[in-house]
C-alpha positions as CSV (number, residue, x, y, z in Angstrom):
1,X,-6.8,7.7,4.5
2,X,-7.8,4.5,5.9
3,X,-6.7,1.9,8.4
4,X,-4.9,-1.7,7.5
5,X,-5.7,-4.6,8.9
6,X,-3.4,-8.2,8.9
7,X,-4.6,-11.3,9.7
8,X,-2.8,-14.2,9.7
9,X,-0.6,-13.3,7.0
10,X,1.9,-16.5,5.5
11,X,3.8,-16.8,2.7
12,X,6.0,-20.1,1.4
13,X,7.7,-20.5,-1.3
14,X,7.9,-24.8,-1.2
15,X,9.0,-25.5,1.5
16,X,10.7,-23.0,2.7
17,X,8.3,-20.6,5.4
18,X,8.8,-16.8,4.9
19,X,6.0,-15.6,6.6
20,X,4.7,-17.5,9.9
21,X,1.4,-15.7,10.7
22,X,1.3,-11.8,10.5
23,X,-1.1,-10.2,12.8
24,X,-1.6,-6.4,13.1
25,X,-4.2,-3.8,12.7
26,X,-2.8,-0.4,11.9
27,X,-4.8,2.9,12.5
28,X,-5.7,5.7,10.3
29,X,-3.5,8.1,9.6
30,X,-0.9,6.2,12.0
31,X,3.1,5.6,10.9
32,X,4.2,1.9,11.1
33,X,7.6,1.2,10.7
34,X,8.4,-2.6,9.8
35,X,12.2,-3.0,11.3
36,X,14.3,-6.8,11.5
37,X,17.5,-7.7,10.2
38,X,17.9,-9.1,6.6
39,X,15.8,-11.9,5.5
40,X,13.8,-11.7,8.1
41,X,10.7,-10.8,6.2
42,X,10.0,-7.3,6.4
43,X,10.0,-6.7,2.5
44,X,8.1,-9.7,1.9
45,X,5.3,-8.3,4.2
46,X,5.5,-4.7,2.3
47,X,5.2,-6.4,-0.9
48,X,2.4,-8.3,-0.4
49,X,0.4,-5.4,1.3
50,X,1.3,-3.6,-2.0
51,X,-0.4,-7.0,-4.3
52,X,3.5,-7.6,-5.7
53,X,3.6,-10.4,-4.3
54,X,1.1,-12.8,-3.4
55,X,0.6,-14.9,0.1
56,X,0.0,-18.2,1.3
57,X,-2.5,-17.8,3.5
58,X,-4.2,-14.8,5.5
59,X,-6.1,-11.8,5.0
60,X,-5.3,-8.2,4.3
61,X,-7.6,-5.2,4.4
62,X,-7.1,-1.2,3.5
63,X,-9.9,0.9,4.2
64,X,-11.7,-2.1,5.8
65,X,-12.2,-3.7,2.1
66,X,-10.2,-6.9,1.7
67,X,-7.5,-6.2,-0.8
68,X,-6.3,-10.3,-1.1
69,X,-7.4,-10.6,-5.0
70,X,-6.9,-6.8,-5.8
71,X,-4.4,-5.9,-8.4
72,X,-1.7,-3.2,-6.8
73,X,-3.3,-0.2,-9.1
74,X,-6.7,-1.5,-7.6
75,X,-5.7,-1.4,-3.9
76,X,-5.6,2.4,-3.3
77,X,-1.6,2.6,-2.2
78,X,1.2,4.3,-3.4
79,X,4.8,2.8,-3.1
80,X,8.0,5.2,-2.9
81,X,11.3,2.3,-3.9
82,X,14.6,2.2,-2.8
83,X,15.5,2.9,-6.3
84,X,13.5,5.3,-6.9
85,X,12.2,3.8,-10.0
86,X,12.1,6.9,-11.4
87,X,11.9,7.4,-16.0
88,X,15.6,8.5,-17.2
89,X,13.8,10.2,-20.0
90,X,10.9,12.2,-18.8
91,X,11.1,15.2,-16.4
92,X,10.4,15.3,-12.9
93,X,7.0,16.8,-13.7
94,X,6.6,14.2,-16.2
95,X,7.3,11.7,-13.6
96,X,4.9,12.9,-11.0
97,X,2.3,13.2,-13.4
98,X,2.8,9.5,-15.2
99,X,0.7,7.1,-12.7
100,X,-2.3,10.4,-13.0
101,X,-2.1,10.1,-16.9
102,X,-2.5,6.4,-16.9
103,X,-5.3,6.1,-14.7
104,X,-7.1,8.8,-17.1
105,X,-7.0,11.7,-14.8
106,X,-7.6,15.1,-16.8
107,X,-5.1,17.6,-17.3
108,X,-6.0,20.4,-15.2
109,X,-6.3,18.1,-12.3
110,X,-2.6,16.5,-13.3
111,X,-0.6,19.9,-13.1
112,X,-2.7,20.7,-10.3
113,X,-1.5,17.8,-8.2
114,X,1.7,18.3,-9.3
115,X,1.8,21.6,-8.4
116,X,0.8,21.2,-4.9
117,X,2.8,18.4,-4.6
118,X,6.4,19.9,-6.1
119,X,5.6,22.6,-3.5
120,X,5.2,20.8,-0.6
121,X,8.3,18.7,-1.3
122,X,10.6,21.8,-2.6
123,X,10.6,20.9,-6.0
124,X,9.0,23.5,-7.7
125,X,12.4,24.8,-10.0
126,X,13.4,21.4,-10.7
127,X,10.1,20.1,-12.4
128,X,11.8,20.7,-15.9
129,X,15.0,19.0,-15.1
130,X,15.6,15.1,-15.5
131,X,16.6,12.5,-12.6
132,X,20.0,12.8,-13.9
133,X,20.4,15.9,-12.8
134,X,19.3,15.5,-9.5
135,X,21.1,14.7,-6.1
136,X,20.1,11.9,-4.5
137,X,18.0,13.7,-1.8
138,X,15.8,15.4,-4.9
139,X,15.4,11.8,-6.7
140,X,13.9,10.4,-3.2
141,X,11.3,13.8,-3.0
142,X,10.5,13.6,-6.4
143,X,9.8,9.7,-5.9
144,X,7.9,10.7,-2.9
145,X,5.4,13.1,-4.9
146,X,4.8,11.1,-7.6
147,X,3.0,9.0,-4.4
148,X,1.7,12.1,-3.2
149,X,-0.1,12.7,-6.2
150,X,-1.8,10.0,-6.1
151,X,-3.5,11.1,-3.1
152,X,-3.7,7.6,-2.1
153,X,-4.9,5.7,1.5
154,X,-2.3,4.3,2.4
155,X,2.0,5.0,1.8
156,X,4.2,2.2,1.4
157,X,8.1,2.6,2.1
158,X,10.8,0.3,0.8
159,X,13.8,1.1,2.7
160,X,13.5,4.3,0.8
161,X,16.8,6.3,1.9
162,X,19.3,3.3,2.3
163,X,21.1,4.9,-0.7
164,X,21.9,7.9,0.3
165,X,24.7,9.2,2.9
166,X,24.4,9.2,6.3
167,X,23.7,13.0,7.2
168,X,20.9,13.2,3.7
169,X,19.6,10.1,5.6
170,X,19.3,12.0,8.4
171,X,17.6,14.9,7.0
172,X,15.7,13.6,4.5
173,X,14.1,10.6,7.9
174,X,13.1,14.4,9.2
175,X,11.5,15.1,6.1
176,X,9.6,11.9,6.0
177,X,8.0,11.9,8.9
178,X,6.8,15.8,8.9
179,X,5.2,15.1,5.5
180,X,3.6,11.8,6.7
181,X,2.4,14.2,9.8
182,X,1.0,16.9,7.8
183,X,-0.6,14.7,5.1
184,X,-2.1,12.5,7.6
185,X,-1.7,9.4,5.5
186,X,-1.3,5.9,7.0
187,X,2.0,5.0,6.0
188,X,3.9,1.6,6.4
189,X,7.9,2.0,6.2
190,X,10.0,-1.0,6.1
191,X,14.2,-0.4,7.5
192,X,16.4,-1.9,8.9
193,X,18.1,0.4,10.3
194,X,16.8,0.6,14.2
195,X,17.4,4.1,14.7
196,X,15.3,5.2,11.7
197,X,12.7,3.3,13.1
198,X,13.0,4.5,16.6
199,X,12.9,7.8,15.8
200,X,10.2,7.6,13.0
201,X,7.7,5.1,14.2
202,X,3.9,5.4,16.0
203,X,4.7,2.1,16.6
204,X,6.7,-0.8,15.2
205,X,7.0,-4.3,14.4
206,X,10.2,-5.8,14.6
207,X,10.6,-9.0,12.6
208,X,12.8,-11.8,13.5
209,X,12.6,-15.0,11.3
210,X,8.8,-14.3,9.6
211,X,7.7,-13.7,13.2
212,X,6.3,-10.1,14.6
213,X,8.7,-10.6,17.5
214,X,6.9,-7.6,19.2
215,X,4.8,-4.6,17.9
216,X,4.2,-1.7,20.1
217,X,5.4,2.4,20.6
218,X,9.3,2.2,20.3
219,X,9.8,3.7,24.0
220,X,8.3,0.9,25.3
221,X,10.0,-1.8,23.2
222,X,13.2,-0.3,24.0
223,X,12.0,0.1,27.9
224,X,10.3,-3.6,28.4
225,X,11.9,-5.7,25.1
226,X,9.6,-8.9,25.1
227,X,12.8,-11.3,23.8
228,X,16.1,-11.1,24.3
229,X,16.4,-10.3,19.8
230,X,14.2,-7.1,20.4
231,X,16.0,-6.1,23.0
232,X,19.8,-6.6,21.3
233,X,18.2,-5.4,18.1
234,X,17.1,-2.3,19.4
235,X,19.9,0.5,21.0
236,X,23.1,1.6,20.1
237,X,25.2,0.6,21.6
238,X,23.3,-2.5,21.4
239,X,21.8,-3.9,25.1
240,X,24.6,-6.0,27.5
241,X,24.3,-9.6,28.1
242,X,26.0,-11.7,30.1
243,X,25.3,-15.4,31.0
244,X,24.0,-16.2,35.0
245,X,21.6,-18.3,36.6
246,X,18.6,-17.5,39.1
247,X,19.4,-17.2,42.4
248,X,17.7,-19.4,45.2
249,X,15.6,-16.0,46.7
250,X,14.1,-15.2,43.3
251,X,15.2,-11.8,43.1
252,X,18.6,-11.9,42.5
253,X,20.7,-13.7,39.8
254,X,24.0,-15.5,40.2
255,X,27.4,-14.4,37.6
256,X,30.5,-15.9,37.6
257,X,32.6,-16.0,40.3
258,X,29.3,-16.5,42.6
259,X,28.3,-12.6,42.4
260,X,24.9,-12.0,43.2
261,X,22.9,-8.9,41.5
262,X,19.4,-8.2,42.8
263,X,16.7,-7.9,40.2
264,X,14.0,-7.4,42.0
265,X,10.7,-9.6,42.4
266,X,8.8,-11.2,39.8
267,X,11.1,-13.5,38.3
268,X,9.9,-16.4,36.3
269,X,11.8,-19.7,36.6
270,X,13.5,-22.3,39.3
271,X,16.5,-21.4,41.1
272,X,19.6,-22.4,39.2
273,X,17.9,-22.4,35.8
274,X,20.4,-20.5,33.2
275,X,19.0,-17.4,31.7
276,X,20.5,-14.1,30.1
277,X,20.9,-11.0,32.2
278,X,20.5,-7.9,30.1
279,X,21.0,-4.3,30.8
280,X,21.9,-1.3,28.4
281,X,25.4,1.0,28.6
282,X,23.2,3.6,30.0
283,X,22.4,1.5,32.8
284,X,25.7,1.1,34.2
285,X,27.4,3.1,36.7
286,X,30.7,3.7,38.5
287,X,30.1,2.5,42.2
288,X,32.8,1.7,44.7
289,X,31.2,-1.4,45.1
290,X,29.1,-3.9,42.8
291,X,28.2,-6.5,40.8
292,X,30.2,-6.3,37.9
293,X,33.7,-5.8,38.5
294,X,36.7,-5.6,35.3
295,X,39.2,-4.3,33.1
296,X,39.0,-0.8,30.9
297,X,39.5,-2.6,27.5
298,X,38.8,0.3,24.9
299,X,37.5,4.3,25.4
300,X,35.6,6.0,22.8
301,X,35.3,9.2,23.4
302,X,32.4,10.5,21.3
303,X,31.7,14.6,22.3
304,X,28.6,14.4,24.6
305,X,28.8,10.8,25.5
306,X,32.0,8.3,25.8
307,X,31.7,4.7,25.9
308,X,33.8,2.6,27.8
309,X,34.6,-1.3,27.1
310,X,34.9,-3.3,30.1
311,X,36.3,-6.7,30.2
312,X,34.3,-8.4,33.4
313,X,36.4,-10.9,36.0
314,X,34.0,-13.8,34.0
315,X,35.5,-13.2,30.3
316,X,32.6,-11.2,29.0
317,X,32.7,-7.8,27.7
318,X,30.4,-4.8,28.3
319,X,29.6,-1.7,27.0
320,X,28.8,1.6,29.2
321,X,28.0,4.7,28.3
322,X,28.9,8.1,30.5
323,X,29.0,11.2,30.5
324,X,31.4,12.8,27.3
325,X,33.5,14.6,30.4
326,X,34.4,11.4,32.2
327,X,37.7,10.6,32.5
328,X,38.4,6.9,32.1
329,X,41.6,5.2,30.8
330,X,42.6,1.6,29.3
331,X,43.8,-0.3,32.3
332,X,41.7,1.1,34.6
333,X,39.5,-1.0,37.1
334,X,35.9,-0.4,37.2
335,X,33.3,-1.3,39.4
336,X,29.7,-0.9,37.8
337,X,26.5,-0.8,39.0
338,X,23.2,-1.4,37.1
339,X,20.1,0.1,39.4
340,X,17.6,-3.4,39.6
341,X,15.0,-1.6,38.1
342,X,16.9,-1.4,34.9
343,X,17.8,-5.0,34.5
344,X,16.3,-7.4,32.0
345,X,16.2,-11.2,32.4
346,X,15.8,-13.8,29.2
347,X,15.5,-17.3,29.8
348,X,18.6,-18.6,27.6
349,X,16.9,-21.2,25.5
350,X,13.8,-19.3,24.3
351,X,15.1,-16.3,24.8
352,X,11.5,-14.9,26.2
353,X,11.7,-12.3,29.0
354,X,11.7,-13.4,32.1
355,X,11.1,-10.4,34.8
């Protein structure tokens, strides 16, 4: 086990600027999840953690030994693909045990890693089998021992279950994270899927462009998003935003059609100035009177929750979310009401948070 530490971490290739100046220091034994649309980095980062790729400038420490001119075997880490990358040919003991033979490792000590290791995972009667005769859920495990073997410092995740279906995603996001718990091994796991990371995470960094856009526990992120992209990127349904401008008392913002919503003290900016106003589906309300005023455009009814599309008196549409038993119908007019506590203001050019 040991902590990672990123300083100033760039990469270019030419011209063109991948990486704009990584900054993080990650604790021992702690889960990090790396989240961000594609090409925004994320993979980059993992891979030049791991020493597959190299970096521009910066520095990058694991166990608080600088790592920059270590080859990957040399670093201490173990790296679990989205492919797998597993041998057609060998057997999944034979798999496990491949990295340990290479690195010179004697044979008692081999099985006896790969013993404990098929039996924490659930593998033990499928060590003699071949990848081909596993589902996709036993590839990932076996890919994920032949790390664990290697009893390494530090796990690195590649989007490790984006091939597999949505419930063995599911399960096997479960899995990962009560291993990661028991082992106690700092782990970095890049996705980009938002709810694996929310659910996953210590903390997270979501990307955006080769920025960190915001690192922090994923409650808080999703509570008090720092941009308007961390807060749109992180929810589903993702956070509503419509256009206004700030009112002349400062605690209220102007929508169209001259509708004030209150907001509360604290706002940064000059009356008039445009900025975004955000708030999530959960937010929302049905009140007899309110701000935001429209049409019932589309109800999906869900089970426990249904979410109801509302086409606003200004042209934009919002999401809200209620309870599954509420009965709502396409047509229908709705008033809703976001409480001011739960609104979120972003100035519209840098996007930054405002309130």
């Amino acid at each position: 086990m040991a902590t990672v530490t990123l300083a100033g971490v760039k990469k270019s290739f030419g011209d063109a600027h991948i990486l704009h100046g990584i900054d993080c220091a990650i604790q021992d034994g702690e889960f990090i999840v790396i989240v961000g649309p594609s090409g925004c980095g994320k993979s980059t980062l993992l891979r030049i953690v791991a020493g597959l790729e190299t970096m521009t400038a910066g520095t990058i420490e694991i166990g608080g030994r600088v790592v920059n001119d270590l080859e990957p075997k040399d670093r201490d880490i173990a790296m679990v693909f989205q492919n797998y990358a597993l041998y057609p040919h060998m057997t999944v003991a034979e798999n496990m045990a491949y990295g340990l033979k290479n690195r010179g490792i004697d044979k008692e000590q081999i099985e006896a890693r790969v013993q404990n290791a098929a039996q924490i995972l659930q593998l033990g009667q499928y060590l003699p089998r071949r990848p081909s005769q596993l589902s996709g859920g036993q590839r990932q495990r076996v890919a994920m021992g032949r790390a664990i073997v290697r009893e390494p410092a530090c796990f690195l995740f590649d989007e490790p279950l984006s091939n597999l279906d949505a419930k063995l995603r599911v399960q096997m996001r479960v899995e990962i994270k009560k291993l990661q718990q028991k082992l106690g091994v700092t782990s970095i796991y890049v996705t980009h899927d938002q709810v694996e990371a929310m659910t996953m995470a210590d903390r997270l960094i979501v990307m955006n462009g080769g920025r960190a856009e915001q690192i922090g526990k994923p409650l808080d992120l999703y509570a008090r998003p720092a941009s308007q992209f961390v807060a749109g990127f992180l929810g589903s349904p993702a956070m509503n935003f419509v256009p206004a401008t700030i009112g002349s008392d400062g605690a209220s913002v102007e929508l169209a059609g001259g509708i004030r919503v209150p907001v509360g003290t604290g706002v940064t900016g000059k009356a008039g100035a445009p900025v975004v106003l955000g708030v999530r589906p959960e937010h929302l309300e049905v009140a007899g009177e309110g701000a935001l005023a429209g049409t019932v455009e589309v109800v999906e009814a869900l089970g426990a929750d249904t979410l109801v599309h509302v086409k606003l008196a200004g042209g934009e549409s919002v999401i809200a979310r209620f309870d599954g038993s509420t009965q709502v119908a396409v047509g229908d007019k709705l008033t809703l009401a976001p409480n001011s506590s739960d609104l979120h203001l972003f100035d519209s050019n840098t996007g930054l948070r405002l309130n």
